[in-house]
Structure formats: structure tokens, C-alpha cells
DRENMARVEX-982866 format. One record per residue: x negated, y negated, z negated of N, C-alpha, C, CB in turn. Coordinates in steps of 0.2 Angstrom, whole numbers, padded with zeros to 4 digits, always signed. Glycine has a CB too. Layout:
BEGIN
XYZXYZXYZXYZ;...
% end
This chain:
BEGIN
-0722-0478-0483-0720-0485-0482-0714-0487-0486-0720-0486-0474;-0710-0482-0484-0703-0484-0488-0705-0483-0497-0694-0478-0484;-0709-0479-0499-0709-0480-0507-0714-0487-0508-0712-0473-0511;-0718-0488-0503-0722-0493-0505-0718-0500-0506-0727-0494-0500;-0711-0500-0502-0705-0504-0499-0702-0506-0505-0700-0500-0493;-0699-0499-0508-0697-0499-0514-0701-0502-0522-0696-0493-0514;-0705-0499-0520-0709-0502-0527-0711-0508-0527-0714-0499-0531;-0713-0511-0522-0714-0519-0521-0703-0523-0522-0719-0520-0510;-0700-0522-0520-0694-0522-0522-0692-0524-0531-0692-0517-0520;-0692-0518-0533-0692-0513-0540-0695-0519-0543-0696-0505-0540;-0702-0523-0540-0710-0526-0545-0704-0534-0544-0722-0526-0539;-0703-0534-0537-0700-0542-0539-0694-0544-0541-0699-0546-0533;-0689-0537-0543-0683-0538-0546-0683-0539-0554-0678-0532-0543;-0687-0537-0558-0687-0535-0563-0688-0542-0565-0691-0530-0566;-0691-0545-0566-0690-0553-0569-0683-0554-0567-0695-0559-0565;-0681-0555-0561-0673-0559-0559-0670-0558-0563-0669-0558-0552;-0670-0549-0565-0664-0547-0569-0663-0544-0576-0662-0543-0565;-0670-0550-0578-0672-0548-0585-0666-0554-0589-0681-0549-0586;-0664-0551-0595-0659-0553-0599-0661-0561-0600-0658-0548-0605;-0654-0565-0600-0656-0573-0600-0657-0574-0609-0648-0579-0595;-0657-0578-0612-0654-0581-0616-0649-0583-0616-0656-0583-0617;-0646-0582-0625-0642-0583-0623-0640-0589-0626-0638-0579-0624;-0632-0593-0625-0630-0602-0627-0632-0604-0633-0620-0605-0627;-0637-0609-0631-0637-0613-0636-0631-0615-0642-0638-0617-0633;-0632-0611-0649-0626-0611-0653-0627-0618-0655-0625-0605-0660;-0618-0620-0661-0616-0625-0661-0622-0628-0667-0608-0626-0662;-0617-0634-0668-0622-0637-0674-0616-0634-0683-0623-0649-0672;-0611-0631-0680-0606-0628-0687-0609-0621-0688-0597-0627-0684;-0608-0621-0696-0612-0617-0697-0609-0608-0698-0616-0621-0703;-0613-0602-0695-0609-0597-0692-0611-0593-0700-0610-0594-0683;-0607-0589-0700-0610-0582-0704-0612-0576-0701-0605-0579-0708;-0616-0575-0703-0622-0571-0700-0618-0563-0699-0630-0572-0709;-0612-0562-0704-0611-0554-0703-0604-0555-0700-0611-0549-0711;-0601-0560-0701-0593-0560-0698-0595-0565-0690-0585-0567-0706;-0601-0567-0690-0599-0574-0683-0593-0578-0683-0598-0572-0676;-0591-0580-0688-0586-0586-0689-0587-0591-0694-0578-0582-0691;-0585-0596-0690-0588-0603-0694-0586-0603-0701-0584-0611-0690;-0591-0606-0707-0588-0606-0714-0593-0611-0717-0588-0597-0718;-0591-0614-0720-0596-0621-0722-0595-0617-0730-0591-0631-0721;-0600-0617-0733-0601-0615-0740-0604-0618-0744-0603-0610-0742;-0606-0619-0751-0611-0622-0755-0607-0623-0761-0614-0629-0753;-0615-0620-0766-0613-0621-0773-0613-0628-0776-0617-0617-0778;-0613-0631-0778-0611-0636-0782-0613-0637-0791-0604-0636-0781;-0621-0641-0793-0619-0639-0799-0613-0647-0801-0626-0637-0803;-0609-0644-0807-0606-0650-0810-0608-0650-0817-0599-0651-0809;-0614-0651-0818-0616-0654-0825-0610-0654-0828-0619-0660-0827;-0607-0652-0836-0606-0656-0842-0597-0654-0839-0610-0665-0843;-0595-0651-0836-0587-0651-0835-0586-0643-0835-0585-0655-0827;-0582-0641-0840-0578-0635-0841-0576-0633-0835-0573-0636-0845;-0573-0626-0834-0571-0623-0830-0564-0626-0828-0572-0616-0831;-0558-0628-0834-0553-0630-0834-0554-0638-0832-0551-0629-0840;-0558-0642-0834-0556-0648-0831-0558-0648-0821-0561-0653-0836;-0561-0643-0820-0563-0642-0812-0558-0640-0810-0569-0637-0810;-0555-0634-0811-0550-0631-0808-0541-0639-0810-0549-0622-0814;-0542-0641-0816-0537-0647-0814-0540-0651-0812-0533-0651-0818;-0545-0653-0805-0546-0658-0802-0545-0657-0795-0552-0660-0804;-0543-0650-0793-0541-0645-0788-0534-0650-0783-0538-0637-0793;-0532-0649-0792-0524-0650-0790-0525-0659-0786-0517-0651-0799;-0530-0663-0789-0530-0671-0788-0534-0673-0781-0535-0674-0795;-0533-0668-0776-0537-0667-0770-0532-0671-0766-0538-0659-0767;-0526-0669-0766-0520-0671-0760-0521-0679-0760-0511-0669-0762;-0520-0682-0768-0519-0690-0766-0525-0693-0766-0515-0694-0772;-0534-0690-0765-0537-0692-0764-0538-0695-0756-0538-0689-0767;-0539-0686-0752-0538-0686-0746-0537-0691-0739-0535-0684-0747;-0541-0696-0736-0539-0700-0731-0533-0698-0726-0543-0701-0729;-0533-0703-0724-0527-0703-0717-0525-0697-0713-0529-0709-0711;-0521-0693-0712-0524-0688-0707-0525-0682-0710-0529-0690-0704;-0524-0683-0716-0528-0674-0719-0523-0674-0726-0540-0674-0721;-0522-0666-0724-0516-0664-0731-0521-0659-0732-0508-0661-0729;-0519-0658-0739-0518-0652-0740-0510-0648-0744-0524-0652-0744;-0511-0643-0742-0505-0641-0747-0505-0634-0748-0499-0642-0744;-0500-0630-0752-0501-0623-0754-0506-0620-0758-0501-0619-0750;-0504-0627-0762-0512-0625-0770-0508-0619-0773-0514-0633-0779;-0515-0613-0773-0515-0609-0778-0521-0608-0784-0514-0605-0775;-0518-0607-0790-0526-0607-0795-0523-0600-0799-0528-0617-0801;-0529-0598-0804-0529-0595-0806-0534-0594-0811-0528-0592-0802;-0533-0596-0816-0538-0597-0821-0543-0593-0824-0535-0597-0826;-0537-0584-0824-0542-0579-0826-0549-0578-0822-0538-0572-0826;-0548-0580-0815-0555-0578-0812-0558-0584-0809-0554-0573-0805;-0555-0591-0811-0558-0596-0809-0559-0599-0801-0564-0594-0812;-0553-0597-0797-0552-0597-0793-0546-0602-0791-0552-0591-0792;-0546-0606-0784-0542-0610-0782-0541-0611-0774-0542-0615-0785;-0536-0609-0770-0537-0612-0765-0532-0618-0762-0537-0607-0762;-0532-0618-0757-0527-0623-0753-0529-0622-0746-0528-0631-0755;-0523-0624-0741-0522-0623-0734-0523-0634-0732-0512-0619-0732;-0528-0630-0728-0527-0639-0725-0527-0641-0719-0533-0644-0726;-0526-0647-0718-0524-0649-0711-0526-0654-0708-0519-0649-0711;-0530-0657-0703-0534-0661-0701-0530-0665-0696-0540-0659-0700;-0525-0668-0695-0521-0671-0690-0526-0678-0684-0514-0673-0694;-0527-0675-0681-0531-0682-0674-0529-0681-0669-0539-0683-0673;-0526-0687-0668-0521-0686-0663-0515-0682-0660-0522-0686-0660;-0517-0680-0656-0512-0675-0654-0518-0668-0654-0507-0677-0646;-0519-0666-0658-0524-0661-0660-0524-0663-0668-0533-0662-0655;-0525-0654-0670-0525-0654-0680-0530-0646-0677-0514-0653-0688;-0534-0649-0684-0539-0645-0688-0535-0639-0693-0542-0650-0693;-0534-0634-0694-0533-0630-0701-0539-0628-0703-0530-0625-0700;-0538-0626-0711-0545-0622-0714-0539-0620-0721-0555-0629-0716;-0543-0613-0724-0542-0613-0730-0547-0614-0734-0539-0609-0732;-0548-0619-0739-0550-0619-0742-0552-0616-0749-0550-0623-0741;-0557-0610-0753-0558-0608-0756-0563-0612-0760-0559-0603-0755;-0559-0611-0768-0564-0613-0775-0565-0609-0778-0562-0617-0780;-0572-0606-0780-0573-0601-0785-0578-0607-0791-0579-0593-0782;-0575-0606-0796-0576-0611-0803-0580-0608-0809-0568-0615-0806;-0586-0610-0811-0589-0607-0818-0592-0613-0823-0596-0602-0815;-0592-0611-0827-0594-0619-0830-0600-0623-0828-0595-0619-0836;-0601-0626-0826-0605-0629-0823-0608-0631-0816-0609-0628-0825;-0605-0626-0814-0604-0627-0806-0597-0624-0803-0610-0623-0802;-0595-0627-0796-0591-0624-0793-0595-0624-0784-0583-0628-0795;-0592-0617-0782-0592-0614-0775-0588-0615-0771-0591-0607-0775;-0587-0620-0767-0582-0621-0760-0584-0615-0753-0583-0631-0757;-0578-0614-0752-0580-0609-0744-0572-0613-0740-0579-0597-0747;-0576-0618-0734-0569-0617-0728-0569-0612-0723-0567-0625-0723;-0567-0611-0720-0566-0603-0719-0557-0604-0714-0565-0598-0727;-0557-0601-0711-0553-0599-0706-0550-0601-0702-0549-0596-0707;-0554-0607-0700-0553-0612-0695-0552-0614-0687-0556-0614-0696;-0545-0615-0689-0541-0614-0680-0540-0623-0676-0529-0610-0681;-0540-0621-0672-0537-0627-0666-0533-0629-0665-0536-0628-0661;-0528-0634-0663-0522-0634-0660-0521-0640-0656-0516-0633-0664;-0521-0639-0649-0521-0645-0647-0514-0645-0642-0527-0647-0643;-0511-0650-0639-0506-0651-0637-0506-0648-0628-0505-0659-0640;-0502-0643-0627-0500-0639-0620-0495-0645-0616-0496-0631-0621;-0497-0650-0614-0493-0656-0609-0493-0653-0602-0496-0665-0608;-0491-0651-0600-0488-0649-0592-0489-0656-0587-0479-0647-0592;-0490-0656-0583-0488-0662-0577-0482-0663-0577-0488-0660-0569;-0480-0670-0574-0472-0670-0574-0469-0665-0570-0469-0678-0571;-0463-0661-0573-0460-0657-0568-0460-0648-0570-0465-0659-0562;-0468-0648-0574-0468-0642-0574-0468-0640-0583-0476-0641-0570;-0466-0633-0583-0463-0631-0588-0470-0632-0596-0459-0623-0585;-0469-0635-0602-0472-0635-0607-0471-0631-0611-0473-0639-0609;-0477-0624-0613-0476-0620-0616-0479-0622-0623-0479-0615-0613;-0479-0629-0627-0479-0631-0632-0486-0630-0635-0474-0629-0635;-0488-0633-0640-0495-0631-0642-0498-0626-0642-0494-0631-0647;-0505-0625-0644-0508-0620-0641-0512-0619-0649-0513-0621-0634;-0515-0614-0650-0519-0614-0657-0523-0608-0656-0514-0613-0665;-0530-0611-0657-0534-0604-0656-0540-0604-0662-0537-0604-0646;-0543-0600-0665-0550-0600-0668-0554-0604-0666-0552-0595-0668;-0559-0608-0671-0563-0614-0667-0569-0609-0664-0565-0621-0672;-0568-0604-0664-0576-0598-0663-0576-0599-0657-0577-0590-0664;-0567-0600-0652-0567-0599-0645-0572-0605-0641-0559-0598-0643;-0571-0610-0643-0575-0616-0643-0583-0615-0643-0573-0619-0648;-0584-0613-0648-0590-0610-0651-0594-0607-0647-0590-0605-0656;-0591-0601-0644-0594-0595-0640-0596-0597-0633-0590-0590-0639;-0591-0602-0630-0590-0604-0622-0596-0608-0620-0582-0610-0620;-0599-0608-0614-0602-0610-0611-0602-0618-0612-0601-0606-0604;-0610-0618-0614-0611-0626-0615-0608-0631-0610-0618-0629-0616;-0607-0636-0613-0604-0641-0608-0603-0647-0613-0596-0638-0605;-0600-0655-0611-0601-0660-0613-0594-0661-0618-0601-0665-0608;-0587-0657-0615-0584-0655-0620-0584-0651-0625-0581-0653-0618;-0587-0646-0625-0588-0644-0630-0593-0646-0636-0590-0639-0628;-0599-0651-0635-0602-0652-0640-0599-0659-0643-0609-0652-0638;-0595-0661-0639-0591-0668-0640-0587-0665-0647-0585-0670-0632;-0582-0658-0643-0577-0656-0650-0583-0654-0654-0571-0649-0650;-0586-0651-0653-0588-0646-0659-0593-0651-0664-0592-0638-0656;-0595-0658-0662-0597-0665-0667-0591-0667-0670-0600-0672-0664;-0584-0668-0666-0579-0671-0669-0576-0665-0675-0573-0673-0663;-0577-0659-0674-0576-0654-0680-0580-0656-0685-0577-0648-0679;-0586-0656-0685-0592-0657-0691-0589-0663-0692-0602-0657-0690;-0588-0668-0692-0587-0675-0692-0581-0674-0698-0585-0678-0683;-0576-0669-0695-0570-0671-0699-0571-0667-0707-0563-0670-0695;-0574-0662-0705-0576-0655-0709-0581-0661-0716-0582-0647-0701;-0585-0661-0716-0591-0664-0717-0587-0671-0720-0596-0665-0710;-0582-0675-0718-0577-0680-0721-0573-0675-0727-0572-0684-0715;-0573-0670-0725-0566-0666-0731-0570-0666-0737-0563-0658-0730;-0575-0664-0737-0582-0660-0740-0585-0665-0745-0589-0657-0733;-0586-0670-0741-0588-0677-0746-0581-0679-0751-0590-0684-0740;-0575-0680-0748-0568-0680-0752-0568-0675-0757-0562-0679-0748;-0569-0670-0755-0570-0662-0760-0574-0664-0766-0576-0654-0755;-0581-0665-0765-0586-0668-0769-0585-0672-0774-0589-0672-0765;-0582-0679-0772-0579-0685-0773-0575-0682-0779-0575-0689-0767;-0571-0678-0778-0564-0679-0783-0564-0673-0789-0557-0677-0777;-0572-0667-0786-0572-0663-0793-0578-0665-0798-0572-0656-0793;-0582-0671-0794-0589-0674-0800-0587-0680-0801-0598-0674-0797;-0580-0683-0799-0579-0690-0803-0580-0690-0809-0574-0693-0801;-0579-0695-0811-0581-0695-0820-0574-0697-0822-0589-0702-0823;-0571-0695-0827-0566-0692-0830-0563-0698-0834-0568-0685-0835;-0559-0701-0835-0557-0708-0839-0561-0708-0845-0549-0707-0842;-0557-0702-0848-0562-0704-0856-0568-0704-0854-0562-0700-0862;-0573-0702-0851-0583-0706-0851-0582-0711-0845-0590-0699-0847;-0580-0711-0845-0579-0719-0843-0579-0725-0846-0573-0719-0841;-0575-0725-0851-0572-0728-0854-0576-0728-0863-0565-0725-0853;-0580-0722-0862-0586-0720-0868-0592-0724-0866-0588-0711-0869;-0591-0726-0861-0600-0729-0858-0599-0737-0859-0602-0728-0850;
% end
């Protein structure tokens, strides 16, 4: 009786405590070997040298809308490489990413990559503010769905996805002189 007890037990627990699925991931897109958010794509750019891509690198900042910097351009010719640190400011919350360029003639590679949070630590009146908080947007990523969460993590694609189209914009614009040849 008691093993019959048991294995009727044993028969109705195994479903209950069979493994769930797991959260529904975001709509950002993850890398498959690191699990950290990184937006990539090659790009071709017809008919533009490696040099005139890499100086259109530098022509990013005054493009840029309201709210978004970049700064700490680096380039490097010999390997066709450029980065920059950016910075997405909305409201009292900013975006960071670095942004990598790899550049060959005819196309260039963007990668944003290392993308953190920061949103503002306000205390109640009274109580002590430990100032900003900044954390990886993975932490977001990983947490248990909720209305917050898909709320941010659209308003990230949203602004991400706004850089990307500016990115676009400012290394396949057409150059004064063909312009000016047509």
C-alpha cells in the first residue's frame, strides 16, 4: 500500500515539476555566444572609398538629433576601423552604447554594443539619495515580464533604431560634388 501510495504520488508530481519555460525574450536583439544586446549589420555603400566613409564617421555628432551625443571618436585608417561613445539622454534617464565601425570599400559594418542604463535614484522627501544608478540593459532583458519592462525595452529599440537610421543617413548621403555633378 504505501509503495502503491508512492508511486501514484511520484505519477502526479512529475508534470507539476517539470521544467517551465522560460521569459519570453525581448524584441532587442541578443548575441547568441555573449547574451548581451548588440545591434549589427553590414551595409553595402556602393561607389564610396574606404576614406571617404571613415571621414563621414567624424560628420555623425552634428548630424545627430536632440538628446543624443556622441563623443570620443576614434579612427584608424590602417584597419579601417572607427569608434565612438554615445549617449542617448530622455529625461531623466540616458542610454549609452559604443559604437563600432569596421569600413572596406564598399561597404561598412556597424556594431552597438555595451549598452547600459541610468536612471535617476530620487528618494522620498526626507530620505537620503544615493544619486544615479547605471546598470546593463541585459538586467532589464532577463527580469520577469511585466508592462514595465516591455514599455522600456520598446523605448530602447525606439531610440537605438533612431541612431541607426542617423548612422545610415550620414555615411550613404551623397557627397557635394555628385550632387552637384547631377
Amino acid at each position: 500500500m504505501k509503495t502503491l501510495l508512492f508511486s501514484l504520488f511520484l505519477l502526479f508530481e512529475t508534470p507539476s515539476s517539470a521544467q517551465h519555460t522560460p521569459y519570453a525574450f525581448s524584441l532587442l536583439p541578443l548575441d547568441a555566444t555573449t547574451n548581451r544586446v548588440v545591434y549589427r549589420e553590414e551595409i553595402p555603400a556602393a561607389g564610396l572609398s574606404e576614406e571617404q566613409l571613415l571621414a563621414r564617421v567624424q560628420d555623425l555628432s552634428a548630424r545627430l538629433p536632440r538628446g543624443y551625443r556622441a563623443t570620443g571618436y576614434r579612427t584608424n585608417p590602417e584597419t579601417g576601423a572607427a569608434s565612438a561613445q554615445v549617449t542617448v539622454k530622455d529625461g531623466q534617464e540616458s542610454y549609452n552604447f559604443l559604437l563600432s565601425l569596421n569600413v572596406a570599400d564598399g561597404s561598412y559594418t556597424y556594431q552597438l554594443h555595451n549598452l547600459t542604463y541610468t536612471r535617476s535614484d530620487n528618494a522620498r522627501a526626507g530620505k537620503y539619495s544615493t544619486g544615479p544608478f547605471t546598470t546593463g540593459i541585459e538586467t532589464i532583458v532577463y527580469t520577469r515580464p511585466s508592462k514595465y519592462r516591455a514599455k522600456k525595452l520598446a523605448q530602447v529599440d525606439t531610440h537605438m533604431r533612431r541612431f541607426i537610421g542617423v548612422l545610415n543617413d550620414t555615411m550613404l548621403r551623397e557627397s557635394a560634388e555628385v550632387a552637384t555633378q547631377q
